[in-house]
C-alpha positions in Angstrom: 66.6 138.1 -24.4 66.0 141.7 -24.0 69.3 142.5 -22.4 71.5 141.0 -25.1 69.7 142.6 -27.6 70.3 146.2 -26.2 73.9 145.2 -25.5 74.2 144.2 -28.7 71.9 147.8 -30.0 74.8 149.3 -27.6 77.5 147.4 -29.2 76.0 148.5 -32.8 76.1 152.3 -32.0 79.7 152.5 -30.5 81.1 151.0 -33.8 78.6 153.5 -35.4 79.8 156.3 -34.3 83.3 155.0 -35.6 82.4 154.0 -38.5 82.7 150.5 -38.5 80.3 147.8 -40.0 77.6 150.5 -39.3 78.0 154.8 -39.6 75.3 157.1 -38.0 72.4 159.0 -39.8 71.1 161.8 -37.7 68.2 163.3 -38.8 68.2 166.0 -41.7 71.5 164.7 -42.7 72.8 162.3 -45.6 76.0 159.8 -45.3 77.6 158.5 -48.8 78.8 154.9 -48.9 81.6 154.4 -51.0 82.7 151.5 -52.6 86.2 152.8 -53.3 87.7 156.4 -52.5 86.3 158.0 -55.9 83.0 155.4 -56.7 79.8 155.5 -54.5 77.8 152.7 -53.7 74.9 153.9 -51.5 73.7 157.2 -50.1 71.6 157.7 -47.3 69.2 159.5 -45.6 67.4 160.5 -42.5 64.8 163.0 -43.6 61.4 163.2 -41.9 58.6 162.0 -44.6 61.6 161.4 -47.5 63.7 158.6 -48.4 66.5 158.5 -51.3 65.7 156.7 -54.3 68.4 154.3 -54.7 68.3 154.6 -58.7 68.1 158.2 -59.4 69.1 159.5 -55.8 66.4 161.8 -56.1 64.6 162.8 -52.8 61.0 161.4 -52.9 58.5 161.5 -51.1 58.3 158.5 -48.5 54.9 157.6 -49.8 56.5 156.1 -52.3 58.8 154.0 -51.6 57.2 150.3 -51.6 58.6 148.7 -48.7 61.5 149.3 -46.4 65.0 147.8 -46.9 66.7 146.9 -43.8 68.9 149.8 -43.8 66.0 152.1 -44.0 64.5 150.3 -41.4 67.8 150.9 -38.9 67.7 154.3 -40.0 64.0 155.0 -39.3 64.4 153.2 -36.0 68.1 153.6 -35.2 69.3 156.7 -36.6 71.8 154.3 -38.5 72.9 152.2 -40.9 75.0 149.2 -42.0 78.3 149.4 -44.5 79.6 146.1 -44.3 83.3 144.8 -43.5 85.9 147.3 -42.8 88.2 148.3 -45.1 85.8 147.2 -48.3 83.5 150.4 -47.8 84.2 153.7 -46.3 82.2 156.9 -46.0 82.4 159.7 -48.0 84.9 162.3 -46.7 84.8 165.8 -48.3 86.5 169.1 -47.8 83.5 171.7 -47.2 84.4 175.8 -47.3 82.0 178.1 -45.6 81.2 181.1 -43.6 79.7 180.6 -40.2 77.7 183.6 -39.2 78.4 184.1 -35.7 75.6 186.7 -34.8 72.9 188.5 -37.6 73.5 191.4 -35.7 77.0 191.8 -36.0 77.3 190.2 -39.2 80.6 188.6 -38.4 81.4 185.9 -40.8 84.2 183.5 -39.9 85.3 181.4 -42.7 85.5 177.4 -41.9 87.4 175.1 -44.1 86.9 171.6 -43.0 86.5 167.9 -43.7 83.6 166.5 -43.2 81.1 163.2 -43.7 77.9 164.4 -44.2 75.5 166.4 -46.2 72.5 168.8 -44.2 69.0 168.1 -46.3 68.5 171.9 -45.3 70.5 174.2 -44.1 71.3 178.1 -43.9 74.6 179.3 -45.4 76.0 182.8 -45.7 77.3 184.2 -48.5 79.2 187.6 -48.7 79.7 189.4 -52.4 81.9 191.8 -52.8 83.4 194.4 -55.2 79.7 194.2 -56.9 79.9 197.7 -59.5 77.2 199.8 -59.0 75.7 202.4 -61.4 77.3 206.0 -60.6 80.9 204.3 -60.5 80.0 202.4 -56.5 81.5 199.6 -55.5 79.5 197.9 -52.9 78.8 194.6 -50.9 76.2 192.2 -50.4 75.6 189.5 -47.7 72.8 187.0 -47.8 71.5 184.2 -45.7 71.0 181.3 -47.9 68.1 178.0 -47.2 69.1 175.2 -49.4 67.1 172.1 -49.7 68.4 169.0 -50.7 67.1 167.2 -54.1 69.5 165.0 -55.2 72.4 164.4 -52.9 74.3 162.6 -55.8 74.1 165.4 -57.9 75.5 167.8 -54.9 78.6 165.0 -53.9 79.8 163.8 -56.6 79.0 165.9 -59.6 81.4 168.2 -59.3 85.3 168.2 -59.0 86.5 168.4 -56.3 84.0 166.1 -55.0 81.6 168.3 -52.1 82.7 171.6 -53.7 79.3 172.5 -55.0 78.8 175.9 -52.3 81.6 177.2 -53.7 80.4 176.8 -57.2 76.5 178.4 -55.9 78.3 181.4 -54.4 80.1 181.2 -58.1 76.6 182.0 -59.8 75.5 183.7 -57.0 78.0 186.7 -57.5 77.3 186.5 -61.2 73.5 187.2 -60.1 74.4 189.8 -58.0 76.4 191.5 -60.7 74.0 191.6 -62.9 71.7 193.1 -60.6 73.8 196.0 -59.0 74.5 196.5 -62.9 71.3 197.9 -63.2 71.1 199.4 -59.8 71.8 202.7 -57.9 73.0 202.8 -54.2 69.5 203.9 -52.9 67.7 201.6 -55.5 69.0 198.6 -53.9 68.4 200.3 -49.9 65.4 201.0 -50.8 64.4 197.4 -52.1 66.4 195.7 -49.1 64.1 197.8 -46.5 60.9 196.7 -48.5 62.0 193.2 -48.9 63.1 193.0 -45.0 60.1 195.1 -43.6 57.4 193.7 -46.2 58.9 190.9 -47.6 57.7 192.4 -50.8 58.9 189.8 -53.8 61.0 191.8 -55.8 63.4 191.3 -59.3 65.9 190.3 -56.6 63.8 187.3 -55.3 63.2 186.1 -58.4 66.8 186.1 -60.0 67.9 184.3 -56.6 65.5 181.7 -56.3 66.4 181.1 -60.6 70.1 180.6 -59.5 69.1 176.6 -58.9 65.6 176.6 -60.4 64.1 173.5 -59.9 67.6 172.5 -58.1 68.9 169.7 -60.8 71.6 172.2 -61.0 73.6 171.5 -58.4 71.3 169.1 -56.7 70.1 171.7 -54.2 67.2 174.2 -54.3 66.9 177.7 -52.8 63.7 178.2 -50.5 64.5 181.3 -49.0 67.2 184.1 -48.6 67.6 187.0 -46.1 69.3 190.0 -47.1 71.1 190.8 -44.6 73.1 193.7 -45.6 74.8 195.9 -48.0 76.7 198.9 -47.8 80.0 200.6 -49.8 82.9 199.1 -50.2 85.8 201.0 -48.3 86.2 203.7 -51.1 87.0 207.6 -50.1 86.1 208.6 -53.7 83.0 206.2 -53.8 82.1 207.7 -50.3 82.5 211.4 -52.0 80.3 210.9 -55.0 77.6 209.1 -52.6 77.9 212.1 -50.0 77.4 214.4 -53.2 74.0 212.4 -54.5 73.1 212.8 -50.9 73.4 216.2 -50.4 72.1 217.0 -53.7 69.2 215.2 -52.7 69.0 216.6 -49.5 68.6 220.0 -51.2 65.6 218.9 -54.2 64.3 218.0 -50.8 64.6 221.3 -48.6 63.8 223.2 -51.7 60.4 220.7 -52.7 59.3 221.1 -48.5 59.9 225.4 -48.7 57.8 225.5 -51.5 55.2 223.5 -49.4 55.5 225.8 -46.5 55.3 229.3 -49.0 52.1 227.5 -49.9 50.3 226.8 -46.2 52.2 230.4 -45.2 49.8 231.9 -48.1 47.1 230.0 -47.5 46.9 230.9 -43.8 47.6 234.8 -44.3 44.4 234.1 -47.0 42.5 232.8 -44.2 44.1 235.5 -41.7 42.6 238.5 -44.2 39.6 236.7 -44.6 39.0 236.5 -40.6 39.9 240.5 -40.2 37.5 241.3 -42.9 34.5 239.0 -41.7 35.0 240.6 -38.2 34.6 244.1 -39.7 31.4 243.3 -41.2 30.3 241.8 -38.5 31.5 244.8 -36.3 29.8 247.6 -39.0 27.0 245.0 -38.8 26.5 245.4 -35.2 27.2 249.3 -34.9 24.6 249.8 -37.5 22.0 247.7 -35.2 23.4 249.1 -32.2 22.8 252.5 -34.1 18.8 251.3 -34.9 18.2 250.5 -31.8 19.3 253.6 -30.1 17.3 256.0 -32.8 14.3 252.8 -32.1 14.4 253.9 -28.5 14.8 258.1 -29.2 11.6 258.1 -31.2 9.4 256.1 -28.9 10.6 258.8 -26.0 9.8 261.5 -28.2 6.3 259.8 -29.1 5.8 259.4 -25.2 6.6 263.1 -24.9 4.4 263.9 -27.1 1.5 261.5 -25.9 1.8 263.2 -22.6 0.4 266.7 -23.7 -3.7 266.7 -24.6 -3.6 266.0 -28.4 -0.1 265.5 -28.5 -0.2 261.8 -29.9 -2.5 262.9 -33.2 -0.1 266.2 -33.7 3.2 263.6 -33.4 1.6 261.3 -36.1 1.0 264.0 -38.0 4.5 265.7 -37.6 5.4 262.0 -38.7 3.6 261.8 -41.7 4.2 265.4 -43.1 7.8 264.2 -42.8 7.5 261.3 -44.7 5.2 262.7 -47.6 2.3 260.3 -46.6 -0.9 260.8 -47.0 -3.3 258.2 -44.7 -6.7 256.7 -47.1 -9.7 255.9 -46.2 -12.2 254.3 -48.8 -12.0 257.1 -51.8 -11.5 260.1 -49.2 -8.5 261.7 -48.5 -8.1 261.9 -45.1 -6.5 265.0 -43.1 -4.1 263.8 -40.4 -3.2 267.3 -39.7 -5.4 268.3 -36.0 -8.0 270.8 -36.1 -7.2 273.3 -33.1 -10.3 274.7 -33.2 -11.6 271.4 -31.3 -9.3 271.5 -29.0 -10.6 275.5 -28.4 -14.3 274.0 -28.1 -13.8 271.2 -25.7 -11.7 273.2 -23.8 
Protein backbone atom coordinates (compact mmCIF):
# COMPACT_ATOMS: atom_id res chain seq x y z
CA UNK A 1 0.00 0.00 0.00
CA UNK A 2 2.77 2.27 0.79
CA UNK A 3 4.64 1.69 -2.49
CA UNK A 4 1.68 2.66 -4.76
CA UNK A 5 1.03 5.50 -2.88
CA UNK A 6 4.65 7.04 -3.33
CA UNK A 7 4.47 5.92 -7.01
CA UNK A 8 1.56 7.47 -7.38
CA UNK A 9 3.16 10.84 -4.90
CA UNK A 10 6.01 10.30 -7.71
CA UNK A 11 3.60 10.19 -10.50
CA UNK A 12 1.85 13.52 -9.04
CA UNK A 13 5.14 15.52 -8.94
CA UNK A 14 6.48 14.67 -12.55
CA UNK A 15 3.16 16.02 -14.02
CA UNK A 16 3.68 18.90 -11.45
CA UNK A 17 6.51 20.06 -12.58
CA UNK A 18 4.80 20.14 -16.10
CA UNK A 19 2.06 21.49 -15.31
CA UNK A 20 -0.50 19.12 -15.75
CA UNK A 21 -3.48 18.22 -13.40
CA UNK A 22 -1.19 19.55 -10.59
CA UNK A 23 1.62 22.79 -10.83
CA UNK A 24 4.31 23.15 -8.06
CA UNK A 25 4.40 25.74 -5.06
CA UNK A 26 7.79 26.20 -3.72
CA UNK A 27 7.93 27.97 -0.75
CA UNK A 28 7.90 31.89 -0.64
CA UNK A 29 6.31 31.79 -3.97
CA UNK A 30 2.67 32.21 -5.46
CA UNK A 31 1.20 30.31 -8.75
CA UNK A 32 -2.16 31.91 -10.43
CA UNK A 33 -4.71 29.57 -11.78
CA UNK A 34 -6.44 30.75 -14.58
CA UNK A 35 -9.62 29.86 -15.80
CA UNK A 36 -9.07 31.37 -19.23
CA UNK A 37 -5.87 33.38 -20.61
CA UNK A 38 -7.11 36.80 -19.22
CA UNK A 39 -9.68 35.56 -16.01
CA UNK A 40 -8.19 34.00 -12.76
CA UNK A 41 -9.70 31.44 -10.88
CA UNK A 42 -7.40 30.60 -7.94
CA UNK A 43 -4.12 31.89 -6.54
CA UNK A 44 -1.85 30.23 -4.43
CA UNK A 45 0.57 30.22 -1.97
CA UNK A 46 3.36 28.64 -0.03
CA UNK A 47 4.23 31.10 2.57
CA UNK A 48 5.52 30.00 6.07
CA UNK A 49 2.63 31.01 8.77
CA UNK A 50 0.34 32.73 5.73
CA UNK A 51 -2.29 31.45 3.45
CA UNK A 52 -4.28 33.48 0.68
CA UNK A 53 -7.60 34.39 1.36
CA UNK A 54 -9.62 33.04 -1.45
CA UNK A 55 -12.15 36.12 -1.33
CA UNK A 56 -10.08 39.12 -0.99
CA UNK A 57 -6.55 37.50 -1.97
CA UNK A 58 -5.30 39.27 0.85
CA UNK A 59 -2.32 37.54 2.69
CA UNK A 60 -3.42 36.57 6.24
CA UNK A 61 -2.29 35.31 8.81
CA UNK A 62 -2.58 31.33 8.89
CA UNK A 63 -4.23 31.55 12.22
CA UNK A 64 -7.00 32.40 10.54
CA UNK A 65 -7.94 30.47 8.21
CA UNK A 66 -10.70 27.82 9.66
CA UNK A 67 -9.70 24.63 8.23
CA UNK A 68 -7.54 23.48 5.38
CA UNK A 69 -8.85 22.88 1.79
CA UNK A 70 -7.30 20.00 0.08
CA UNK A 71 -5.18 22.13 -1.97
CA UNK A 72 -3.71 23.82 0.99
CA UNK A 73 -3.30 20.67 2.47
CA UNK A 74 -1.01 19.35 -0.82
CA UNK A 75 0.66 22.48 -0.58
CA UNK A 76 1.59 22.42 3.19
CA UNK A 77 2.58 18.82 2.69
CA UNK A 78 3.60 18.61 -1.00
CA UNK A 79 4.84 21.82 -2.09
CA UNK A 80 1.86 21.55 -4.62
CA UNK A 81 -1.27 21.75 -5.84
CA UNK A 82 -4.13 20.54 -8.09
CA UNK A 83 -5.57 22.49 -11.42
CA UNK A 84 -7.81 20.12 -12.85
CA UNK A 85 -8.05 18.66 -16.59
CA UNK A 86 -5.64 19.97 -19.03
CA UNK A 87 -6.48 22.40 -21.38
CA UNK A 88 -9.55 23.88 -19.03
CA UNK A 89 -6.98 25.65 -16.60
CA UNK A 90 -3.63 26.91 -17.16
CA UNK A 91 -1.14 28.88 -15.03
CA UNK A 92 -0.50 32.32 -15.10
CA UNK A 93 2.33 33.25 -17.50
CA UNK A 94 3.75 36.82 -17.33
CA UNK A 95 6.47 38.80 -18.84
CA UNK A 96 8.64 40.14 -15.81
CA UNK A 97 11.53 43.03 -16.56
CA UNK A 98 14.33 43.41 -13.97
CA UNK A 99 17.80 44.07 -13.12
CA UNK A 100 19.80 41.28 -11.61
CA UNK A 101 22.58 42.59 -9.47
CA UNK A 102 25.33 40.43 -10.13
CA UNK A 103 27.75 41.58 -7.14
CA UNK A 104 26.96 44.77 -4.46
CA UNK A 105 30.41 45.51 -4.87
CA UNK A 106 30.59 45.98 -8.44
CA UNK A 107 27.25 47.15 -8.84
CA UNK A 108 26.75 45.54 -12.10
CA UNK A 109 23.14 45.41 -13.09
CA UNK A 110 22.18 43.16 -15.90
CA UNK A 111 18.80 43.72 -17.13
CA UNK A 112 16.47 40.40 -17.55
CA UNK A 113 13.36 40.42 -19.56
CA UNK A 114 11.62 37.11 -19.13
CA UNK A 115 8.46 35.07 -18.92
CA UNK A 116 7.70 33.58 -16.01
CA UNK A 117 4.87 31.66 -13.68
CA UNK A 118 5.34 32.75 -10.41
CA UNK A 119 5.28 35.50 -7.93
CA UNK A 120 8.26 35.79 -4.87
CA UNK A 121 6.20 36.62 -1.44
CA UNK A 122 9.61 38.61 -0.71
CA UNK A 123 12.19 39.40 -2.63
CA UNK A 124 15.14 42.01 -3.34
CA UNK A 125 15.00 43.96 -6.62
CA UNK A 126 17.38 46.69 -7.89
CA UNK A 127 16.45 49.68 -9.08
CA UNK A 128 18.83 52.21 -10.86
CA UNK A 129 17.46 56.13 -11.38
CA UNK A 130 19.08 58.16 -13.41
CA UNK A 131 19.22 61.70 -14.89
CA UNK A 132 17.78 62.67 -11.23
CA UNK A 133 18.46 67.01 -11.31
CA UNK A 134 20.24 68.11 -8.55
CA UNK A 135 20.41 71.60 -6.97
CA UNK A 136 23.54 73.53 -8.44
CA UNK A 137 22.57 72.32 -12.07
CA UNK A 138 23.95 68.18 -11.24
CA UNK A 139 22.67 65.51 -12.81
CA UNK A 140 23.20 62.40 -10.82
CA UNK A 141 22.22 58.70 -10.28
CA UNK A 142 20.81 56.56 -7.70
CA UNK A 143 20.72 52.76 -7.17
CA UNK A 144 18.77 51.07 -4.51
CA UNK A 145 18.22 47.52 -3.31
CA UNK A 146 14.58 47.02 -2.90
CA UNK A 147 12.59 44.25 -0.15
CA UNK A 148 9.06 43.84 -1.27
CA UNK A 149 6.59 41.91 0.55
CA UNK A 150 3.72 40.40 -0.84
CA UNK A 151 0.06 41.60 0.37
CA UNK A 152 -2.17 40.91 -2.13
CA UNK A 153 -0.93 38.92 -5.04
CA UNK A 154 -4.19 39.80 -7.02
CA UNK A 155 -3.63 43.23 -6.70
CA UNK A 156 0.24 42.77 -8.00
CA UNK A 157 -1.03 40.19 -11.24
CA UNK A 158 -3.77 41.27 -12.43
CA UNK A 159 -4.32 44.92 -11.60
CA UNK A 160 -2.36 46.27 -13.90
CA UNK A 161 -2.00 46.15 -17.78
CA UNK A 162 0.00 44.41 -19.01
CA UNK A 163 -0.79 41.77 -16.59
CA UNK A 164 2.68 41.20 -14.03
CA UNK A 165 3.97 44.69 -15.05
CA UNK A 166 3.59 46.18 -11.63
CA UNK A 167 7.94 46.61 -10.96
CA UNK A 168 7.98 48.62 -13.73
CA UNK A 169 5.18 50.77 -12.62
CA UNK A 170 7.08 50.86 -8.66
CA UNK A 171 10.33 51.91 -10.29
CA UNK A 172 7.70 54.55 -12.07
CA UNK A 173 6.96 56.24 -8.56
CA UNK A 174 10.10 55.31 -7.39
CA UNK A 175 11.95 57.86 -9.84
CA UNK A 176 9.23 60.37 -9.13
CA UNK A 177 10.32 60.01 -5.36
CA UNK A 178 13.75 60.31 -6.07
CA UNK A 179 13.14 63.47 -8.09
CA UNK A 180 11.58 65.10 -5.70
CA UNK A 181 14.20 64.40 -3.28
CA UNK A 182 17.39 65.34 -5.31
CA UNK A 183 15.13 68.48 -5.95
CA UNK A 184 15.79 69.62 -2.76
CA UNK A 185 19.27 68.24 -2.44
CA UNK A 186 22.92 69.16 -2.98
CA UNK A 187 25.62 66.68 -4.14
CA UNK A 188 27.21 66.41 -0.59
CA UNK A 189 23.65 66.65 1.05
CA UNK A 190 22.68 63.49 -0.27
CA UNK A 191 26.68 61.78 0.42
CA UNK A 192 26.42 62.82 3.43
CA UNK A 193 22.94 61.19 4.22
CA UNK A 194 23.88 57.92 2.21
CA UNK A 195 27.09 57.47 4.63
CA UNK A 196 24.83 58.07 7.73
CA UNK A 197 22.08 55.89 6.47
CA UNK A 198 24.64 53.02 5.47
CA UNK A 199 27.06 53.48 8.55
CA UNK A 200 24.13 54.24 11.19
CA UNK A 201 21.17 53.34 9.57
CA UNK A 202 20.05 56.67 10.77
CA UNK A 203 16.07 57.02 9.48
CA UNK A 204 16.20 59.91 7.39
CA UNK A 205 13.49 62.12 4.96
CA UNK A 206 14.74 59.52 2.39
CA UNK A 207 13.43 56.47 4.43
CA UNK A 208 10.38 57.80 4.98
CA UNK A 209 9.47 59.02 1.35
CA UNK A 210 10.56 55.39 0.17
CA UNK A 211 8.79 53.24 2.48
CA UNK A 212 5.43 55.96 1.58
CA UNK A 213 5.93 54.85 -2.12
CA UNK A 214 3.50 51.67 -1.29
CA UNK A 215 2.29 52.70 2.21
CA UNK A 216 0.38 50.11 3.58
CA UNK A 217 1.01 48.15 -0.01
CA UNK A 218 -2.78 48.21 -1.35
CA UNK A 219 -1.10 50.12 -4.01
CA UNK A 220 0.36 47.81 -5.97
CA UNK A 221 -0.28 44.81 -3.73
CA UNK A 222 3.25 44.88 -2.49
CA UNK A 223 4.89 46.64 0.50
CA UNK A 224 8.45 48.01 1.01
CA UNK A 225 10.30 46.66 4.24
CA UNK A 226 13.58 47.72 3.55
CA UNK A 227 15.98 49.46 0.98
CA UNK A 228 19.79 49.76 0.68
CA UNK A 229 21.27 52.58 -0.90
CA UNK A 230 23.69 51.35 -2.60
CA UNK A 231 25.12 54.12 -4.53
CA UNK A 232 25.10 57.45 -6.13
CA UNK A 233 27.41 59.46 -7.96
CA UNK A 234 27.33 62.13 -11.16
CA UNK A 235 26.11 61.41 -14.18
CA UNK A 236 28.90 61.40 -17.00
CA UNK A 237 28.87 65.29 -17.31
CA UNK A 238 32.34 67.32 -17.93
CA UNK A 239 30.56 70.55 -17.06
CA UNK A 240 28.61 68.92 -14.07
CA UNK A 241 32.10 67.47 -13.05
CA UNK A 242 33.61 71.26 -13.25
CA UNK A 243 31.08 73.05 -11.16
CA UNK A 244 31.41 69.96 -8.55
CA UNK A 245 35.36 70.28 -8.70
CA UNK A 246 34.76 74.08 -8.11
CA UNK A 247 32.29 73.64 -4.77
CA UNK A 248 35.09 71.27 -3.79
CA UNK A 249 37.86 73.31 -4.03
CA UNK A 250 36.10 76.22 -2.67
CA UNK A 251 35.37 74.14 0.14
CA UNK A 252 38.61 72.82 0.45
CA UNK A 253 39.87 76.42 0.95
CA UNK A 254 36.87 77.76 3.81
CA UNK A 255 38.55 74.72 5.11
CA UNK A 256 42.43 75.37 5.04
CA UNK A 257 41.61 78.91 5.88
CA UNK A 258 39.00 77.79 9.10
CA UNK A 259 42.21 75.09 10.29
CA UNK A 260 45.17 78.28 9.85
CA UNK A 261 43.22 80.22 11.92
CA UNK A 262 43.15 77.31 14.47
CA UNK A 263 46.83 76.89 14.33
CA UNK A 264 47.56 81.10 14.62
CA UNK A 265 45.55 80.46 17.73
CA UNK A 266 47.58 77.21 19.54
CA UNK A 267 50.92 79.01 17.77
CA UNK A 268 49.89 82.16 20.24
CA UNK A 269 48.82 80.37 22.88
CA UNK A 270 52.07 78.28 23.07
CA UNK A 271 54.51 81.42 22.50
CA UNK A 272 52.07 82.81 25.73
CA UNK A 273 52.95 79.84 27.55
CA UNK A 274 56.74 79.92 26.07
CA UNK A 275 57.06 83.80 27.65
CA UNK A 276 55.37 82.75 30.64
CA UNK A 277 58.06 79.79 31.25
CA UNK A 278 61.20 82.25 30.54
CA UNK A 279 59.74 84.74 32.90
CA UNK A 280 58.94 82.21 35.81
CA UNK A 281 62.49 80.81 35.41
CA UNK A 282 63.99 84.36 35.94
CA UNK A 283 62.23 84.85 39.12
CA UNK A 284 63.00 81.83 40.16
CA UNK A 285 66.73 82.37 39.13
CA UNK A 286 66.73 86.18 40.92
CA UNK A 287 65.01 84.19 43.53
CA UNK A 288 67.81 81.88 44.18
CA UNK A 289 70.71 84.42 43.59
CA UNK A 290 69.20 86.55 46.18
CA UNK A 291 69.25 83.41 48.66
CA UNK A 292 72.34 82.26 47.43
CA UNK A 293 73.46 86.01 48.14
CA UNK A 294 71.86 85.61 52.05
CA UNK A 295 73.47 82.83 52.64
CA UNK A 296 76.91 83.79 51.70
CA UNK A 297 76.67 87.38 53.71
CA UNK A 298 74.74 84.61 56.60
CA UNK A 299 78.10 82.78 56.57
CA UNK A 300 80.60 86.16 56.33
CA UNK A 301 79.12 87.61 59.54
CA UNK A 302 79.26 84.50 61.70
CA UNK A 303 83.17 84.32 60.62
CA UNK A 304 83.58 87.78 61.55
CA UNK A 305 81.58 87.13 64.95
CA UNK A 306 84.01 84.02 65.47
CA UNK A 307 86.91 86.46 64.83
CA UNK A 308 85.84 88.58 67.04
CA UNK A 309 84.91 86.01 69.79
CA UNK A 310 88.40 84.77 69.65
CA UNK A 311 90.15 88.00 71.16
CA UNK A 312 89.38 88.56 75.19
CA UNK A 313 86.13 90.80 75.03
CA UNK A 314 85.84 90.61 71.55
CA UNK A 315 82.28 89.00 71.49
CA UNK A 316 80.64 92.13 73.77
CA UNK A 317 82.72 94.78 71.56
CA UNK A 318 81.16 92.85 68.12
CA UNK A 319 77.68 93.14 69.62
CA UNK A 320 78.19 96.37 70.26
CA UNK A 321 79.82 97.27 66.89
CA UNK A 322 76.42 95.53 65.84
CA UNK A 323 74.16 97.55 67.61
CA UNK A 324 75.75 101.09 67.05
CA UNK A 325 75.24 100.09 63.45
CA UNK A 326 71.83 99.38 63.64
CA UNK A 327 70.71 102.38 65.93
CA UNK A 328 69.59 99.94 68.77
CA UNK A 329 69.61 100.55 72.03
CA UNK A 330 69.19 97.01 74.30
CA UNK A 331 66.32 97.63 77.58
CA UNK A 332 66.32 96.37 80.54
CA UNK A 333 63.32 97.03 83.00
CA UNK A 334 63.14 101.15 82.87
CA UNK A 335 67.14 101.40 82.55
CA UNK A 336 68.91 102.08 79.61
CA UNK A 337 71.42 99.78 79.28
CA UNK A 338 75.12 100.56 77.75
CA UNK A 339 76.25 97.86 75.40
CA UNK A 340 79.22 99.80 74.58
CA UNK A 341 82.45 97.75 76.85
CA UNK A 342 84.13 99.57 79.56
CA UNK A 343 87.96 99.20 78.86
CA UNK A 344 88.82 100.13 82.05
CA UNK A 345 87.72 96.53 83.21
CA UNK A 346 89.54 94.93 80.95
CA UNK A 347 92.77 97.30 82.38
CA UNK A 348 91.75 96.00 86.04
CA UNK A 349 91.48 92.32 85.44
CA UNK A 350 94.29 92.35 83.51
Amino acid sequence: MFTVAYALMLCAISLAKKDKFFTLVPQNQYRALMRSASVPKKIFGNIRGKYVNPKTYQVEDITLLKSLSFNNFLIKNFGMAWIGLAGVNSIFKYRFRWNKLVTEESLKLVPKDEWITWLYHAADYAIEIRNIDLKGNLKAKFIFKVRTETTNPFTTLFDFTPHGDWLNRLSSSFFGTIKEYGSQKEFNEVRDERVEYTTVGTESTLTKMITAITGDGSKYGQKIIDFDFLAFDLEQDEEAEKILKSKALAKLKGEADIEKAEQDKKVALINANKDFEVAKIEAEAKYVEKTRDAEAEEIRMEKVYNKAAEKKGGKEMFIAEQVRNSNLQALGGNTLLNLTPNPHKENEEG
